[in-house]
Each structure stands twice: as C-alpha cells, then as structure tokens.
C-alpha positions in Angstrom: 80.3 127.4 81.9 80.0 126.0 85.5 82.1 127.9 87.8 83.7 124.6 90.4 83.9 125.0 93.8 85.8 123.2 96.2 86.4 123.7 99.8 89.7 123.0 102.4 89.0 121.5 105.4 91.5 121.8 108.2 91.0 120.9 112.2 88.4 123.7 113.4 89.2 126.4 110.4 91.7 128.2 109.0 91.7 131.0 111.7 94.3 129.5 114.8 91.5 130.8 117.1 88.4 129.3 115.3 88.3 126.1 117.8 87.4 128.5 120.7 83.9 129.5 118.2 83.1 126.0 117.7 82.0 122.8 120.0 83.5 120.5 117.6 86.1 117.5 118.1 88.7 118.1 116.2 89.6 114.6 116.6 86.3 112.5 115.8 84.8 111.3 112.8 81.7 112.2 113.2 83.4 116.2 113.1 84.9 115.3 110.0 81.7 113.5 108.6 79.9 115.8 109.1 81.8 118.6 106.9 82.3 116.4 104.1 78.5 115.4 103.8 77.5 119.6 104.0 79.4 119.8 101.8 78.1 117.4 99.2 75.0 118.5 100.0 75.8 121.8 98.6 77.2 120.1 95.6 80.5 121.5 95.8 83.0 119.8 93.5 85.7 118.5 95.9 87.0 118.9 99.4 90.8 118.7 100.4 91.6 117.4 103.9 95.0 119.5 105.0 98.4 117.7 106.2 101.9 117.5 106.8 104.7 115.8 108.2 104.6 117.8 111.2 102.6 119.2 113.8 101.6 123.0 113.2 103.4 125.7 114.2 103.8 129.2 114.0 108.1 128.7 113.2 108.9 128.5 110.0 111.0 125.1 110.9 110.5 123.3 114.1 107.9 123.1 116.9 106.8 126.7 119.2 105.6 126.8 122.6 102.3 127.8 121.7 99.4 125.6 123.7 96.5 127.8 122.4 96.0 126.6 118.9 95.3 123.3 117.8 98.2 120.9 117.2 98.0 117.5 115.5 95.9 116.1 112.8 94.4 112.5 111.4 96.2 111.0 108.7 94.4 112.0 105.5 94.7 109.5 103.2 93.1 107.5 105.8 90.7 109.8 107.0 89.4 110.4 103.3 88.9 106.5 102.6 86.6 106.6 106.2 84.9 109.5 104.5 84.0 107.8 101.6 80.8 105.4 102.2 79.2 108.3 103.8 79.4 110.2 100.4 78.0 109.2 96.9 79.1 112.1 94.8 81.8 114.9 96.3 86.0 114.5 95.5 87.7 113.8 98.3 90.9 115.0 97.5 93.8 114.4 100.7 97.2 116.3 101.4 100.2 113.2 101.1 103.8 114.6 101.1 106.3 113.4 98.6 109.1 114.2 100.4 110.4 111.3 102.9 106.9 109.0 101.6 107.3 106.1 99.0 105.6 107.1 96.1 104.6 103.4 95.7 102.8 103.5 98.9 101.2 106.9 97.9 99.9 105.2 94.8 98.1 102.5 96.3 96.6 104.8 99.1 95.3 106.9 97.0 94.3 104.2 94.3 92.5 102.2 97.1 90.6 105.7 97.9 89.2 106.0 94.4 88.1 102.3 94.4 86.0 102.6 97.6 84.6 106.0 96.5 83.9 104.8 93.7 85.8 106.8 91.4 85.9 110.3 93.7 89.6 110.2 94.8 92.1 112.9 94.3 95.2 113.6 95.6 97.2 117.0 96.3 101.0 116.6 96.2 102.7 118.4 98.7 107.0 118.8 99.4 108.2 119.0 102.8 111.1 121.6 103.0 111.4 122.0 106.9 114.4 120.1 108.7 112.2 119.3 111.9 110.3 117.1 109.5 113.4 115.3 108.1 114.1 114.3 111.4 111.2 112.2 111.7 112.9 110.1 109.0 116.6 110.1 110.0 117.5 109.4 106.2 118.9 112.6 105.2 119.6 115.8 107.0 118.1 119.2 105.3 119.3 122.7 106.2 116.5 125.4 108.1 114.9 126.8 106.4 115.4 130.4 105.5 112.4 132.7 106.9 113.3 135.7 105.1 114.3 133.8 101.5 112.1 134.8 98.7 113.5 133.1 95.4 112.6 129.6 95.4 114.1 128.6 92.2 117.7 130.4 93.6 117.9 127.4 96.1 119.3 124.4 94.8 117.8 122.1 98.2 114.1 123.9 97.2 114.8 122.7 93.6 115.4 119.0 94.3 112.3 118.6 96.4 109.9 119.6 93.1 111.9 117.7 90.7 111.6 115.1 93.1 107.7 115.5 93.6 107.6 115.4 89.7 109.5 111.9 90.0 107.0 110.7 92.6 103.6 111.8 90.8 105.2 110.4 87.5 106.0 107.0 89.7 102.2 106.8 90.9 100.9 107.8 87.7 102.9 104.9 86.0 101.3 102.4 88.7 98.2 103.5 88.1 98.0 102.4 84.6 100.3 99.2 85.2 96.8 97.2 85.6 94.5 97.3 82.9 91.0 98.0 83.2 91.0 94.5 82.4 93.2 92.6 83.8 90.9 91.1 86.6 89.1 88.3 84.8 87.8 86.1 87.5 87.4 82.8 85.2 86.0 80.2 87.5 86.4 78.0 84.4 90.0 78.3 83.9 91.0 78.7 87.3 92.8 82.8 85.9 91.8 85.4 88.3 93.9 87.7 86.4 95.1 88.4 83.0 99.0 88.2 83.3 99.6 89.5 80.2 97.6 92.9 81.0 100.1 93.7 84.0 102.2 95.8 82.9 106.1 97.2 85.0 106.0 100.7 85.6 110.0 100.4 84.7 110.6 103.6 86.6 114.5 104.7 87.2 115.3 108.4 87.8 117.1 110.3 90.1 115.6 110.3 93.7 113.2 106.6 92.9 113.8 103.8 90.9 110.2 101.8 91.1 109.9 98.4 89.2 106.0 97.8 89.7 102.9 97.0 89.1 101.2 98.2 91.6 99.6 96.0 93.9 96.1 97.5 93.3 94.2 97.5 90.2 93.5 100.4 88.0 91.6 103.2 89.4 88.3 103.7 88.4 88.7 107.0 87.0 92.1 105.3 85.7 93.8 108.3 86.9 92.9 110.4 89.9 92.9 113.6 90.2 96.1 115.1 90.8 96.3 118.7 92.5 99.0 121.0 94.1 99.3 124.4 95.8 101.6 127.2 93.7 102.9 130.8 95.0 105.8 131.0 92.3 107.3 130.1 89.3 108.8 126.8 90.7 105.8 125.1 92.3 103.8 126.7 88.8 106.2 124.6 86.5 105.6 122.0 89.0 102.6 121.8 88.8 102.1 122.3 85.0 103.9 119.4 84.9 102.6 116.9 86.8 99.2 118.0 88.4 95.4 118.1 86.5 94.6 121.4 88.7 96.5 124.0 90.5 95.6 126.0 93.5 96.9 129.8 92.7 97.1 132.7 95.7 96.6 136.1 94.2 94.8 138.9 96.1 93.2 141.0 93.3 91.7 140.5 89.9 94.7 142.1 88.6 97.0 139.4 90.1 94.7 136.6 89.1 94.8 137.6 85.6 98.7 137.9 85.4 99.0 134.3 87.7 96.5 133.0 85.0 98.5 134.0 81.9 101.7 132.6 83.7 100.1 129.7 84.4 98.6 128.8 81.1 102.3 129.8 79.5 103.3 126.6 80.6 100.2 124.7 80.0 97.1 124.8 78.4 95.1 122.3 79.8 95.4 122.5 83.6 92.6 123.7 85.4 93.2 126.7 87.8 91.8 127.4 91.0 92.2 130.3 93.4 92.8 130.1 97.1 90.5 132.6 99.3 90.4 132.1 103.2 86.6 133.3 104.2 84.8 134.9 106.9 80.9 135.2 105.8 78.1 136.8 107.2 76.7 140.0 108.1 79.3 140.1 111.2 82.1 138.4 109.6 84.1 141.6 110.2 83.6 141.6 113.5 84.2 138.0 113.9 87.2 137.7 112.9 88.3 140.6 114.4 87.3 139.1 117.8 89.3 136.0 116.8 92.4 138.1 115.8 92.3 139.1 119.4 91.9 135.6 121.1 95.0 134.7 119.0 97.0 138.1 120.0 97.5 138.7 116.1 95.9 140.0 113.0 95.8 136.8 110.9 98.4 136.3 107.9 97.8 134.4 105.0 99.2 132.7 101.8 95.7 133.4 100.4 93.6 136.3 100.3 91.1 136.9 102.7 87.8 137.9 102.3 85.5 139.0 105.1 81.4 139.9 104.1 78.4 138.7 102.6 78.1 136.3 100.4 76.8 138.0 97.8 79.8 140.3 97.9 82.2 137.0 97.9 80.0 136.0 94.5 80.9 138.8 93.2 84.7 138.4 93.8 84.8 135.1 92.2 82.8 136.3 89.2 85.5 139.3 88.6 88.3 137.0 89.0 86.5 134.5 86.6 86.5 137.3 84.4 90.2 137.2 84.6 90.6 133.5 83.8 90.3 131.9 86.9 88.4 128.6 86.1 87.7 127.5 90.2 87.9 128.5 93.6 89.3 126.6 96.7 87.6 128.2 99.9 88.9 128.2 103.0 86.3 128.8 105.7 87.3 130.8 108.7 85.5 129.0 111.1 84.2 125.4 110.9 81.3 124.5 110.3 80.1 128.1 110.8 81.7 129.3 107.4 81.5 126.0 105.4 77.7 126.1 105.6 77.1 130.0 104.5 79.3 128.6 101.1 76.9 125.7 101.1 73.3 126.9 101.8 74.0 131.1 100.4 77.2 131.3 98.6 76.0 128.3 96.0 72.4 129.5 95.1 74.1 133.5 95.0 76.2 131.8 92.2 73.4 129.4 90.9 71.1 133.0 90.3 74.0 133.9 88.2 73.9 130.7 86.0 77.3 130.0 86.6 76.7 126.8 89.4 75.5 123.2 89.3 71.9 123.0 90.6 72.7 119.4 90.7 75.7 116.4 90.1 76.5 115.9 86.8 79.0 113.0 86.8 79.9 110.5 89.4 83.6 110.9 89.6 86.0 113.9 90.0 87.1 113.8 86.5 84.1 114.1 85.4 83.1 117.1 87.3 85.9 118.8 86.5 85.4 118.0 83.2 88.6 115.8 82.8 88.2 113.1 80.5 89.3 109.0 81.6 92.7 108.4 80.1 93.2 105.0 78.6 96.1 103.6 80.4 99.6 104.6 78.8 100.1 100.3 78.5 97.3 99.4 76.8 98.0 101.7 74.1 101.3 99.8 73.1 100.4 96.2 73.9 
C-alpha cells in the first residue's frame, strides 16, 4: 500500500527564525510557485497553504511586540487558485476558518479552486477560538482564551465553535451537490443553458446557519473536495470524524500514534489519518536548528513532533508509525525551500526503495490519490 505524503507550507518555514536561512519573499508568488511545483515534482500527494484570522503571534490571544519573526500572510484560498495553472497533478489543499466566514462563500471558494485545478482542491477546516480575531468581526464578543486550560470538551465556548464547524462543512457539502453533474446543458437549440430541474436547495437550517441554496457554482469536479482538519483531542477527533475525509493527528512516538489511531478509528472507520511531524533534514540538521533556536532566543515548541536527521532515519520513523496504523504523513519543513526539497529529491526515493511510494501520479484529482472514491451527489439520488 502507498504510503501518501503531503507537505505544510507556511511563510519561510515552520521554525520563527527560518526567514533569516532563506532569500525568499515571503510575499511573492513566484516564492510560493515555486514550493508548490517542488513539490509536485516529487509527487507528493497534497500541499496545505497555512492561515488564520489573525496575524501570528507568540500570545495565546492577541498581537506581541515581537518584530523578528514574520507577521502576515496571503489569503489562501486565493493564493491556492493562483497556484493552480502552474500545477497539473498535486492537491492544493488551503486553511479557511469557519468561525466568523459564511460557509456559502467558503463553498464556492473552494468549489471554484477544484474547477480551475481541475479536480485537485481540498480544503482544511479550521475554528478560530481567540478574542482578538472576533474583533475583526464586531459580531459577537468571545472570552480569552485560557493559556493554561487543557480540557477542551469542559468549555462550553470551545464546544460551540466545532459543532459550529460541523454545521459549516455540512452547509458546503450540501452546496456542493445542489448542481448536478449535469445540470449545465448548453442547448443552443432550445435556448436552456441549464437544466432547472437538476438544481437542487441545500434546505439547510440549524443552529449557528440557516442556508437556502444552491450554490452559485456548479458541482465540483471531484463532486466533493477534499475535506481535512487538524486534531490534538477528543473534541476536534469527533470533529473531525464527523465531517472531514482526512485528519491530521500530533503524537510524538509510535506508541502515541498507535493509541491516537485506535481512538480515531473508534469513531470512524473510513477517514484517512495523517500524522503531523515538523522537520529539519540533513547531515547538519541538528546543528541547524540549534543555530535557529538561538536567533529566535528559544528552543522551538511544537504541536507536532519534531524530527531533526537524515532522511533515511525520518523514513524509518514514518515506516514504524505506519506500522502502528498511521495511513499518511503531513511534513512540516523547518526551513523553506531548504527542507521541502530533501523530502522531495531524498526523503521520496528512501521511501520509494522501500516500495511503499508512488514512482509516479496515479490519478488526476485528490480523491483519487487518496484513494477516495467520487460521491454521486446526495440529490441526484432522490430525484
């Protein structure tokens, strides 16, 4: 079985020091094109473009006074659509927050971005919890957040921003299927450029949305994207069980992935599950990051694990957590472009000598890579 591979992209790396390694503009597309396009070219099954509702910060809620790490980011639903033309086969799969957003908007965005990639677009839900954020909105006031809070599910304001991501991805998923693949005719004779009849109200009334439809953009090629989300705890896990096609886990041994895998697949069966790993590669990858640790005044801290050494010793990593159930793995490269190519041109053909990676595309859409299959649109079934 293929072993997927996907990377995050974010600014200049994952390390707050790694735009003092690198010459690149954070704030160009040509930086941004050409990630995405190494990364195709090492056939990697996806890449995720980070965002939020806020600029970055080391606060839990609220902006610091830090002026030596990058701050600010492109819009990635937009930035992923620019991305597109200049790839044929590689998911693009961008960060948009449910919380504050329209989930109709969300739906067309990302509906738009599978139609000019051709079938490649994904999309990973993300809440926004922080009050700082709210304020952007002025449309409802949310409390700080709590630094040193641990039980998610124990706070009722934490609890009304998943079930209201649930509503959101259940709204978009609905307006995905309120076209059917058919519904644009384009009859010259007849004067019908669409079928009415195959249009279809997503009829949507719940407790944070209510979301009449259809959509103002025909069905997505792969009829559904890709839906994805980030999980630490049971919450965001039932989450994402729930609503997402794959879930991004963060344990930090093989031990931990194999009991996040068994909790995971308690509460469903078919999701696929990847693991986060932040990475520093090379033969002085130690010593790198070290050095970066000390432009930044701080040993770096992380969701995820992370993994400092050769390839070959990160290849073996992935294969002992694979052992363990883990179907995928999202990297997150220390330093950009510096990491992202030792995953592309040594990482891939370490794991290719194993037999467990592509040696070439097999499908032209992110379902298909990922082995999803095209879901016939919940409408057509009953009309």
């Amino acid at each position: 079985m293929t072993l997927h591979l996907a990377v995050a992209l974010d600014g200049a790396g994952w390390h707050p020091a790694a735009w003092r390694e690198t010459s690149a503009d954070v704030f160009s597309a040509r930086h941004w094109a050409a990630l995405v396009t190494e990364a195709e070219r090492g056939l990697l099954d996806f890449v995720t473009i980070e965002d939020a509702l806020g600029p970055q910060s080391t606060l839990p809620d609220g902006l610091d006074e830090r002026t030596d790490q990058v701050r600010g980011r492109f819009d990635a639903v937009l930035l992923a659509a620019r991305l597109a033309p200049l790839t044929s086969r590689i998911g693009l799969v961008p960060t948009a927050t449910t919380t504050h957003t329209e989930p109709f908007h969300v739906a067309v965005g990302i509906a738009t971005l599978d139609h000019v990639s051709g079938g490649r677009a994904g999309w990973r839900a993300q809440i926004s919890a922080r009050a700082s954020e709210a304020r952007h909105f002025g449309r409802r006031r949310f409390p700080p957040l709590d630094p040193g809070a641990r039980d998610l599910a124990a706070d009722p304001h934490v609890r009304d921003l998943f079930a209201e991501a649930a509503d959101a991805v259940e709204v978009a998923r609905r307006l995905w299927d309120s076209w059917e693949d058919d519904a644009e005719i384009r009859d010259v004779a007849t004067g019908r450029f669409i079928d009415r009849d195959k249009l279809h109200y997503a009829d949507f009334a719940g407790r944070f949305f209510s979301v009449k439809g259809p959509s103002i953009t025909p069905r997505p090629p792969q009829g559904q994207p890709v839906v994805t989300a980030l999980a630490h705890a049971r919450l965001p896990y039932e989450f994402a069980a729930g609503s997402a096609d794959v879930v991004y886990v963060t344990p930090h041994s093989d031990e931990q992935a194999r009991a996040v895998v068994e909790e995971v697949r308690a509460l469903s069966g078919e999701i696929k599950i990847f693991a986060d790993l932040v990475v520093f590669l090379g033969e002085d990858a130690a010593r790198r990051k070290a050095r970066l640790d000390e432009l930044d005044g701080a040993e770096l801290a992380s969701d995820a694990a992370i993994f400092t050494g050769t390839v070959r010793e990160l290849a073996d990593v992935l294969l002992e957590w694979r052992r363990a159930g883990v179907q995928g793995f999202r990297l997150r490269p220390g330093v950009l472009p510096y990491d992202l190519e030792r995953i592309t041109r040594g990482l891939t053909a370490e794991l290719r000598g194993h037999g467990v990676f592509r040696r070439a595309y097999e499908a032209t859409t992110l379902r298909g890579l990922l082995g999803l299959p095209r879901p016939a649109s919940r409408y057509a079934e009953v009309s």
